[in-house]
C-alpha positions as CSV (number, residue, x, y, z in Angstrom):
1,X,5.9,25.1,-2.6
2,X,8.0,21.6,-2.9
3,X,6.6,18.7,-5.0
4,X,3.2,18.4,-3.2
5,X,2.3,14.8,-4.4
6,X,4.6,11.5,-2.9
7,X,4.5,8.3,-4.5
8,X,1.0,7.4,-3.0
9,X,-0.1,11.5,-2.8
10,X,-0.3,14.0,-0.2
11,X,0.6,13.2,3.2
12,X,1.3,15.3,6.0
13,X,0.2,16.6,9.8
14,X,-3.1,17.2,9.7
15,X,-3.9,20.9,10.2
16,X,-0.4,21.5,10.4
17,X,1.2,20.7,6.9
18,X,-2.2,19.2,5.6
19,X,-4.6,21.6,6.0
20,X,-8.3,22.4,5.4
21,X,-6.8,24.6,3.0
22,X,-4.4,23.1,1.2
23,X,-7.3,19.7,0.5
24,X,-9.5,22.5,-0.5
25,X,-7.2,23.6,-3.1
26,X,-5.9,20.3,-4.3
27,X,-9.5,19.7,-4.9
28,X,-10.2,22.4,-6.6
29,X,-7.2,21.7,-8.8
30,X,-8.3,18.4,-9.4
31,X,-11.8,19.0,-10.5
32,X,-10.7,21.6,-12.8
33,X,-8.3,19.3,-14.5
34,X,-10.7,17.3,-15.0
35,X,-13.3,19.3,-16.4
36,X,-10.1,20.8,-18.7
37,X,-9.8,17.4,-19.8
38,X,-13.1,16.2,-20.8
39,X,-15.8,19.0,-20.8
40,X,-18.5,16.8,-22.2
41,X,-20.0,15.8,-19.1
42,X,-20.6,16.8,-15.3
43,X,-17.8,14.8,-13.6
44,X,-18.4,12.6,-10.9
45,X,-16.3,12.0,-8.2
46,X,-16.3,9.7,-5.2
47,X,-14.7,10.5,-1.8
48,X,-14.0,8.0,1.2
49,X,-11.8,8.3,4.5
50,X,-10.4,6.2,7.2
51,X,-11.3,7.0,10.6
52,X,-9.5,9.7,11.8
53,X,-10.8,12.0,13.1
54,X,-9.2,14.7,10.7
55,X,-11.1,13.2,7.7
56,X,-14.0,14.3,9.1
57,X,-12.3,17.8,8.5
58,X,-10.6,17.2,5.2
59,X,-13.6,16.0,4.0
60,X,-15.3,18.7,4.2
61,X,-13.1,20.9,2.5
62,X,-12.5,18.2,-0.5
63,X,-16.2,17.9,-0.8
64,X,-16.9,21.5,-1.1
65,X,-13.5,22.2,-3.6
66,X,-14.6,19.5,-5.9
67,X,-18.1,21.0,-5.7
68,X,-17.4,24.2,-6.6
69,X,-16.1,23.2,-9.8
70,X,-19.1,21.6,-10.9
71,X,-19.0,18.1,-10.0
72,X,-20.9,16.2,-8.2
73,X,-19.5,14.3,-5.3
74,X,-20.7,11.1,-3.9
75,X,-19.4,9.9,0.0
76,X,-19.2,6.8,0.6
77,X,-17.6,7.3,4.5
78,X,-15.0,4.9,6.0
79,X,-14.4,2.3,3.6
80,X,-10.8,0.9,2.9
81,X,-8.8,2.7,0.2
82,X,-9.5,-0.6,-2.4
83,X,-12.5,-0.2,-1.9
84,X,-12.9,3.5,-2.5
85,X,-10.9,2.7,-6.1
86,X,-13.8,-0.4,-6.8
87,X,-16.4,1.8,-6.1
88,X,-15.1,4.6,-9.0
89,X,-14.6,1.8,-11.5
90,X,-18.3,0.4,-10.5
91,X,-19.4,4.0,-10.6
92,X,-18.3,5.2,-13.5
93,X,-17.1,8.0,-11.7
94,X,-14.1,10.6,-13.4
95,X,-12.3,11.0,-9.2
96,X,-11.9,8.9,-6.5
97,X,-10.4,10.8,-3.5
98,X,-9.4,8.3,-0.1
99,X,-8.6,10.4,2.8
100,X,-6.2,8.2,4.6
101,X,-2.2,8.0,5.9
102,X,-2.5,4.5,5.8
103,X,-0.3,3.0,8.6
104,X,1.1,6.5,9.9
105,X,-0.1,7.7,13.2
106,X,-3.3,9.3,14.0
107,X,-2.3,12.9,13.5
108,X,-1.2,12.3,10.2
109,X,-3.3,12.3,7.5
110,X,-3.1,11.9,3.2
111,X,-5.0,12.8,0.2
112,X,-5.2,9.9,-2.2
113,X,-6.2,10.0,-5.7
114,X,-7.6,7.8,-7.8
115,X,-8.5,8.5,-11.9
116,X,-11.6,6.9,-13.6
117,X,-10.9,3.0,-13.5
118,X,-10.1,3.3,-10.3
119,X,-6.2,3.4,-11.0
120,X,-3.4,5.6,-9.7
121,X,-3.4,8.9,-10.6
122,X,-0.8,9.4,-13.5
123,X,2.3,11.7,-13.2
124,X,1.3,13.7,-15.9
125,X,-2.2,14.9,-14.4
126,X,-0.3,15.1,-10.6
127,X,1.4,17.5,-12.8
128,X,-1.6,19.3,-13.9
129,X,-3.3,19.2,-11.0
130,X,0.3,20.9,-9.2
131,X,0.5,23.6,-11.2
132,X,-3.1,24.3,-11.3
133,X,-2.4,24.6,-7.2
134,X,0.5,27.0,-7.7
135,X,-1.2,29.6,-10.4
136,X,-3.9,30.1,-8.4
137,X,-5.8,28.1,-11.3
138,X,-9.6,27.4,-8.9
139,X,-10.3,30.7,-7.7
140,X,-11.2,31.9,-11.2
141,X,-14.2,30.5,-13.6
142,X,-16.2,29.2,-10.7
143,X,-20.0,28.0,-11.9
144,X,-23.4,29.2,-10.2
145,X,-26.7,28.5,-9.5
146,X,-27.6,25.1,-11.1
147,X,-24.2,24.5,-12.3
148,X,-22.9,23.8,-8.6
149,X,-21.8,20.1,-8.1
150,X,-24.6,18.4,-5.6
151,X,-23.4,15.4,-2.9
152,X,-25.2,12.7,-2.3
153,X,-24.0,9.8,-0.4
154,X,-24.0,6.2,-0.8
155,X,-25.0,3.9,2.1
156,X,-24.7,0.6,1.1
157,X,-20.6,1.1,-0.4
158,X,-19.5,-1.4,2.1
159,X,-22.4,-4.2,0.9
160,X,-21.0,-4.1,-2.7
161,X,-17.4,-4.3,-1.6
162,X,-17.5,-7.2,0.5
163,X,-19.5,-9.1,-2.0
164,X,-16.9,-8.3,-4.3
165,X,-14.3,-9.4,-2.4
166,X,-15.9,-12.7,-1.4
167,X,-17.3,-13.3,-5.0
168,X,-13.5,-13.8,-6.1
169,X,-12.7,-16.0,-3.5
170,X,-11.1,-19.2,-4.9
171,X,-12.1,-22.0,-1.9
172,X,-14.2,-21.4,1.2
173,X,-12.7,-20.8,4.3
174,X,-14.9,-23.3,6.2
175,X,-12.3,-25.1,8.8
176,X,-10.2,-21.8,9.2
177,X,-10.0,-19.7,12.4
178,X,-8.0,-16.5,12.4
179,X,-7.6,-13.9,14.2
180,X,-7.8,-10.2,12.6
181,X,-6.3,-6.9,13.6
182,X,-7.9,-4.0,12.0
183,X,-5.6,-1.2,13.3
184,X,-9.1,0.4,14.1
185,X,-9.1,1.5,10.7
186,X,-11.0,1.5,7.8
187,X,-11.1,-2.5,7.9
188,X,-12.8,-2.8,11.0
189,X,-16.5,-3.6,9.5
190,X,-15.9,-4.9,6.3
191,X,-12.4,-7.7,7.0
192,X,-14.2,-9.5,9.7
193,X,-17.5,-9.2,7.6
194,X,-15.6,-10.6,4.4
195,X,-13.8,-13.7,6.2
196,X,-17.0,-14.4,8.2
197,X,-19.4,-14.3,4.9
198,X,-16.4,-16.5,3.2
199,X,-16.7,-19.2,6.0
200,X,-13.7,-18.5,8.4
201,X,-14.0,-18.2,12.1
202,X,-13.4,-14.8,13.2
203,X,-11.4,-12.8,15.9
204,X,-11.4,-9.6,15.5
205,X,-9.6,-7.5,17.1
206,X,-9.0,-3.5,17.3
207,X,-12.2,-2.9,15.3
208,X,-13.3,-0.3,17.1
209,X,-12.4,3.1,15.7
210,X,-13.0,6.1,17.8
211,X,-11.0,8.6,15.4
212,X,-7.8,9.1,18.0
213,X,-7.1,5.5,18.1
214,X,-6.5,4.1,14.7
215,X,-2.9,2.1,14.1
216,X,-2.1,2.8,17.9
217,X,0.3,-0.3,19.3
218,X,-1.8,-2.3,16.4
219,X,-2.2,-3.3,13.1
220,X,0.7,-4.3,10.5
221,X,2.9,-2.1,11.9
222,X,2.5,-3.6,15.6
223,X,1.8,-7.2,15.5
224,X,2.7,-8.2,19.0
225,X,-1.5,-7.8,19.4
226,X,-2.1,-10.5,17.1
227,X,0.6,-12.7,18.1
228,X,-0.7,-13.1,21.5
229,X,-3.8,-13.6,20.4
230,X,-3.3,-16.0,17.8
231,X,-1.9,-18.0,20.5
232,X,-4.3,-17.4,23.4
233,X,-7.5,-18.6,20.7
234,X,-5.5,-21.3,19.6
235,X,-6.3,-19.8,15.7
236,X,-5.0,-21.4,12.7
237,X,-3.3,-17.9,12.1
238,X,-3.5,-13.6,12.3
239,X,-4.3,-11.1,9.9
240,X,-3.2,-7.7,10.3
241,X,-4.5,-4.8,8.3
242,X,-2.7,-1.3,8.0
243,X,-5.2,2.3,9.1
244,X,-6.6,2.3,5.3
245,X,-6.3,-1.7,4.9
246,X,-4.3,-1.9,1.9
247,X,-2.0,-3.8,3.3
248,X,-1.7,-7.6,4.8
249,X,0.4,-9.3,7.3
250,X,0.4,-12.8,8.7
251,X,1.5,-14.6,11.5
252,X,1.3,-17.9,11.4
253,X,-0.4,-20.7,14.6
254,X,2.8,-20.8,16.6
255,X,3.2,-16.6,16.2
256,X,5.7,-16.8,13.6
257,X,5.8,-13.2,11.0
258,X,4.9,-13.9,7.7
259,X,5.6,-10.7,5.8
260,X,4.7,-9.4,2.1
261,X,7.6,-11.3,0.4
262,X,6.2,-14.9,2.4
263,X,3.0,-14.2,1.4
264,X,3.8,-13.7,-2.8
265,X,5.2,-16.7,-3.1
266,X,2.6,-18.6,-1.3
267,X,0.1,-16.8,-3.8
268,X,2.3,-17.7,-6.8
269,X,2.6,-21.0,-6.4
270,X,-1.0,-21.3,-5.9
271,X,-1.6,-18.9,-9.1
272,X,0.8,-20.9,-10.9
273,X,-0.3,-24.4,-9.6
274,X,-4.3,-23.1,-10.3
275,X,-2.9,-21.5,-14.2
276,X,-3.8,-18.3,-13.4
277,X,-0.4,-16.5,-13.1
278,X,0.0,-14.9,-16.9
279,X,3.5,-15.2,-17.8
280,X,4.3,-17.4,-15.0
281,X,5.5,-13.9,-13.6
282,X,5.7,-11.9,-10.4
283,X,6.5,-8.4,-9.9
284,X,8.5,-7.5,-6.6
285,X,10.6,-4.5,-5.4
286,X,14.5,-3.9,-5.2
287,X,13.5,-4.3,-1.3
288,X,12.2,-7.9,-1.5
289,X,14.6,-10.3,0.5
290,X,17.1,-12.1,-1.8
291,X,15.5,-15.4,-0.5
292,X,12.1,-14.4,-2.6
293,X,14.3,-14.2,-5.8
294,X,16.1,-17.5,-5.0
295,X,12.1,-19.8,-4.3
296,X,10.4,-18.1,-7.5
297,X,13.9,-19.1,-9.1
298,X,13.8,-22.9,-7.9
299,X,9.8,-22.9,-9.0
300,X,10.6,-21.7,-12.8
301,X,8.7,-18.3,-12.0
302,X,10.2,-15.1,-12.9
303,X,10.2,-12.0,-11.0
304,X,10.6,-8.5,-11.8
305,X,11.9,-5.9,-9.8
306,X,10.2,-2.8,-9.8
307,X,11.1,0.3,-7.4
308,X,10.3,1.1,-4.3
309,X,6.6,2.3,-4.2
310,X,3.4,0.4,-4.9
311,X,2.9,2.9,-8.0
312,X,6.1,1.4,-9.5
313,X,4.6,-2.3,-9.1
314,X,1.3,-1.6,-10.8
315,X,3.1,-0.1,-13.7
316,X,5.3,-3.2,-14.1
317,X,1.9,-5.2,-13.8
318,X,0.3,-2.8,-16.5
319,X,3.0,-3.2,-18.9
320,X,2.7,-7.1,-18.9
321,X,-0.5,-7.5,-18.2
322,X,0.3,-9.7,-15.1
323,X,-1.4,-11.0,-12.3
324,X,0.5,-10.9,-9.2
325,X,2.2,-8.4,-7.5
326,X,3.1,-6.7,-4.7
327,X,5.9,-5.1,-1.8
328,X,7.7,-6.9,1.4
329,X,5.8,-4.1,3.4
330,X,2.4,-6.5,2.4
331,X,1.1,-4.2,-0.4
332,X,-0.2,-6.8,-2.6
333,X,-1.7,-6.2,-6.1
334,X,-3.9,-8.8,-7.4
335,X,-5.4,-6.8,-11.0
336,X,-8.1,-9.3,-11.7
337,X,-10.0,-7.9,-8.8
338,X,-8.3,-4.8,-7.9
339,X,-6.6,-1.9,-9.0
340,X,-4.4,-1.2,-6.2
341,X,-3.2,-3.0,-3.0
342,X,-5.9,-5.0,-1.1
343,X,-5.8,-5.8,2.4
344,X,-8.6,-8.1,2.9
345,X,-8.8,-9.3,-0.4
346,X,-5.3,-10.6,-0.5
347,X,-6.3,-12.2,3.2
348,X,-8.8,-14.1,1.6
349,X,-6.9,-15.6,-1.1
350,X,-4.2,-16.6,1.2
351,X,-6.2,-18.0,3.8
352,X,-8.3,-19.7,0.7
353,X,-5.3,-21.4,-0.6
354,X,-4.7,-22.9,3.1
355,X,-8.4,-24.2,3.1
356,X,-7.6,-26.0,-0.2
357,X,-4.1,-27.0,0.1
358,X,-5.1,-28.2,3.9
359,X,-1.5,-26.9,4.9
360,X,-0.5,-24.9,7.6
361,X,0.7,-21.3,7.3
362,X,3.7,-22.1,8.1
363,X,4.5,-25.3,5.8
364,X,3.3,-22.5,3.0
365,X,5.8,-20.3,4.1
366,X,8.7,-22.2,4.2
367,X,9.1,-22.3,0.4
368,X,11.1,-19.3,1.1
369,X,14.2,-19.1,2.8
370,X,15.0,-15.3,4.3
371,X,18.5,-14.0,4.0
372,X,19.6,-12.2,7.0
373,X,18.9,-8.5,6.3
374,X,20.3,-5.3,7.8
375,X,19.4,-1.2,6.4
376,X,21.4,1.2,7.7
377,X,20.2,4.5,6.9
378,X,23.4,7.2,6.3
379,X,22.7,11.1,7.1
380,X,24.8,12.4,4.7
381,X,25.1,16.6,3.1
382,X,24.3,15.1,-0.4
383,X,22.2,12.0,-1.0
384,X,23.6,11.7,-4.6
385,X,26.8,12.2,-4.1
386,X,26.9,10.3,-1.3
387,X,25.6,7.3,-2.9
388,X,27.5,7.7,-6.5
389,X,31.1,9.0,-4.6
390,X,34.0,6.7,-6.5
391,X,34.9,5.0,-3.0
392,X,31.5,4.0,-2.1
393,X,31.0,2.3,-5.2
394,X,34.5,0.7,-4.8
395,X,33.1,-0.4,-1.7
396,X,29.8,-1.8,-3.1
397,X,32.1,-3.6,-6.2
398,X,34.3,-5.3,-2.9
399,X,31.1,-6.3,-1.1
400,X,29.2,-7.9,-4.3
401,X,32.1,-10.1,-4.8
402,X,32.5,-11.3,-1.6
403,X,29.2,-12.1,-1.3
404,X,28.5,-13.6,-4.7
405,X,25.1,-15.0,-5.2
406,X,24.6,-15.6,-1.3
407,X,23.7,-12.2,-0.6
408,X,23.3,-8.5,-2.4
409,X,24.0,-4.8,-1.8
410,X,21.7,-2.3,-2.7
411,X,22.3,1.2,-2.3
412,X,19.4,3.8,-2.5
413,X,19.7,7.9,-1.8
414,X,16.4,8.2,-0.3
415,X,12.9,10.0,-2.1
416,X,12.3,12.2,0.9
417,X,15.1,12.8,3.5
418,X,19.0,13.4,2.9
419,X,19.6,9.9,4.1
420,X,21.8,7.8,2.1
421,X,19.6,3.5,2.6
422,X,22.3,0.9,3.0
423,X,20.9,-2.5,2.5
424,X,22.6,-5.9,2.3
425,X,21.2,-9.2,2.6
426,X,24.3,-12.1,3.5
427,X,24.3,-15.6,4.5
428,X,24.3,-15.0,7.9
429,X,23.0,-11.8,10.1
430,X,27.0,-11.0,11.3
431,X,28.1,-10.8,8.0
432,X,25.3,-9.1,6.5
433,X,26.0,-6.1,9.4
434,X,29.6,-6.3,9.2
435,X,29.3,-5.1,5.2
436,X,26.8,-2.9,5.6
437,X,28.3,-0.8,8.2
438,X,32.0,-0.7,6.1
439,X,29.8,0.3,3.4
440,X,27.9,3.3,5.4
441,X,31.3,4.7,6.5
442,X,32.1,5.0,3.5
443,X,29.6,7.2,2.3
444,X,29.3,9.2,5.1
445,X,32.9,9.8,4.7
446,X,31.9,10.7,1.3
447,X,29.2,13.5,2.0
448,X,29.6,13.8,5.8
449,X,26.3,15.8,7.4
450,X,26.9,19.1,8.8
């Protein structure tokens, strides 16, 4: 077995590489990890899904791994992944497991963990909890009788989330009509029920899940949906939420994008304007658009570049103790109210900030200026090689100087596949293409795929 856990777990086909099994094993792994790690008490461990209809599935088999080691389990159902991490920190609980594969599609399906707090799992117990899986480590040492974790579940998860979510709310959002697109996913009860019980006027829009159709032609990943119907309510702008709602997309009245980098720097301004943005700091990935770098530069706010991977981004917020965070992809972190990306709490805050500021969307966006961007992605033999070969980095030296501080290069050998990611942002769209593609020959003519 390959490295089971990804930067935000397990993810895979369900039943085909994600099987019954396999959640019944990493749950037994987990549990016994944790018990190996503080035996003083029964753990407790809370579980949540989006609504696929595999979770139903993989439930089951979590629920009865994490039992059989002892703990006790409480369900909470379909609830965004934020709000499965709120609950363990409100809980008290050791686990948090979100069944979810966020914005793939349906057939897909993850295994999220979360440790007590509420935070990402950290590498060394994904370690633990891996080789636990591979010795064979839960079929041995399994309690009885009374000893037997019990489940219970917990009806009113959704209640405490939303008044959580609302409860940090800035500004009302009287005056403010949007449209919302909940990828009939996990956000399809509690997002409209948030915004509504903040003051907006809401649209909603695919918020009803029946298991096969979650992030189908919707959601963050399609936002034609909420585009059209933005403009067809006359709505002062969309929201669109990802399958598990961790993420959060905009478009603004006249059905303009606004993507993760847009909607940082709206938030840091406001953070910055409101003194609540420590350090006067923002953490952002190699992937943000050059243009981010260049607004938070003109507006005295620094920014740190993190890798690619919300993981990466908390742990730059950890180490600081900053307040703002967050991916181009519309991951963003907000650690005064929660440990991980939040879908619908970061629509709150943005659509807050346009109830107070009595600007449009898109006046708020256009404090940053997008670089044309272009990724190629290079099938090479050798990711590393191809990416570190002497003539591609000649080529990458070339590019940076003609470019200068108009545009970048950034070369990354990919995590997952043997695919080589070209990226270069440039003044204008032709010459951002016409140096990325010089630069992908070159490394496939470094490491050319067989």
């Amino acid at each position: 077995m390959g490295r089971l856990f990804g930067t935000d777990g397990v993810r895979g086909l369900a039943n085909g590489d994600l099987t019954p099994e396999l959640a019944l094993a990493v749950a037994v792994a987990a549990g016994k990890v944790l018990i190996e790690s503080d035996s003083s008490h029964q753990p407790l461990a809370i579980v949540g899904r989006d609504p696929r209809a595999s979770g139903e599935m993989l439930e089951a088999a979590v629920v009865a791994g994490l039992t059989s080691v002892g703990a006790n389990v409480v369900r909470v159902g379909v609830l965004p992944t934020p709000a499965v991490a709120f609950l363990v920190g409100q809980a008290n609980a050791d686990l948090g497991v979100m069944l979810s594969a966020s914005h793939n599609p349906m057939p897909d399906n993850g295994i999220k963990l979360f440790a007590a707090g509420g935070t990402k799992l950290p590498d060394e117990l994904e370690e633990r909890i891996e080789a636990a899986i591979k010795d064979g480590h839960g079929r041995v040492g399994r309690p009885t009788g009374a000893q037997i974790g019990r489940v219970h579940d917990l009806l009113d998860g959704a209640e405490h989330y939303v008044q959580h979510l609302v409860a940090s709310t800035p500004h009302r959002l009287d005056g403010i009509k949007v449209v919302v697109d909940c990828a009939n996913g996990a956000a399809s009860e509690v997002g409209p029920t948030a915004y509504e019980e903040a003051g907006a006027e809401v649209i909603a829009i695919h918020a009803d899940p029946d298991g096969l159709n979650i992030n189908d032609n919707c959601g963050s990943t399609h936002l034609e949906a909420v585009r059209e119907a933005v403009l067809e309510h006359g709505a002062d702008l969309g929201i669109a939420h990802d399958g598990d709602a961790d993420r959060c997309l905009a478009v603004t009245a006249s059905g303009e994008v606004v993507d993760g980098d847009q909607i940082m720097a709206i938030l840091a301004l406001a953070m910055r304007d409101a003194g609540t943005l420590t350090e006067d700091t923002l953490v952002a990935t190699v992937m943000s658009n050059l243009g981010l770098r260049l607004a938070m530069k003109q507006a005295n706010i620094k920014m740190i570049e993190a890798k690619v991977g919300d993981r990466y981004v908390l742990e730059e917020l950890a180490a600081g103790e900053l307040a703002l965070g967050g991916e181009q992809s519309g991951h963003i972190v907000m650690p005064a109210y929660a440990t991980t990306g939040d879908g619908v709490l970061t629509g709150l805050h943005l659509m807050a900030h346009l109830a107070s500021s009595g600007k449009s969307l898109a006046d708020l966006a256009a404090v940053l200026h997008k670089l044309p961007q272009v990724l190629i992605n290079v099938r090479v033999a050798d990711r590393d090689a191809g990416a570190a070969a002497p003539t591609v980095q000649a080529a990458v030296a070339l590019a940076e100087d003609e470019l200068g501080e108009t545009g970048r290069v950034l070369l990354r050998p990919s995590g997952t596949e043997p695919l080589v990611r070209v990226m270069v942002e440039a003044a204008t769209e032709e010459q951002a293409r016409s140096v990325a593609e010089r630069i992908a020959a070159e490394v496939s003519a470094a490491s050319p795929a067989s």
